[in-house]
C-alpha positions, 0 to 999 in steps of 0.5 A: 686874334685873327685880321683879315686883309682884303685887296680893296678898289673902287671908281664912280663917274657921272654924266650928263647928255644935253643932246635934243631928246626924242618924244615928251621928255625934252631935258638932259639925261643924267646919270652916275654910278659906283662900283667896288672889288673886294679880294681876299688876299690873307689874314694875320694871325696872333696866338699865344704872342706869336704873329703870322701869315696865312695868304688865302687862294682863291680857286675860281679867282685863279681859274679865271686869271689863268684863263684869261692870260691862256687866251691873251697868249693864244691870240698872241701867238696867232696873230705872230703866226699869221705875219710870218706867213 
């Protein structure tokens, strides 16, 4: 048997612009929406009365983290670099 498990979150939010409007429409603008992530993160594993772990890698989810905090760092670095001038 194997059960998969997921890193799961999510948020919505709502809204309403009473501001006057341009043109023929002239009531409020309305408006909401959700979004949810869904990461992969491992699976249990059950065989023969035995349990284990199996994490899973994610190779672009890795790739982007590792970009992202490489430029974060970058930035960091230059600005540190300017102020000592």
């Amino acid at each position: 048997m194997v059960i998969p498990v997921a890193y799961v979150f999510g948020g919505g939010g709502g809204g309403e612009d009473n501001r006057p409007k341009v043109g023929e429409w002239k009531g409020p603008s309305i408006g909401g929406g959700f979004g949810a992530v869904s990461i992969p993160i491992g699976a249990w594993v059950i065989k023969n009365g035995e349990v284990r772990w199996v994490p899973t890698f994610d190779v672009a989810l890795l790739l982007i983290t590792g970009s992202v905090l490489l430029k974060g760092l970058s930035k960091t670095w230059r600005r540190r670099k300017e102020l000592t001038r």
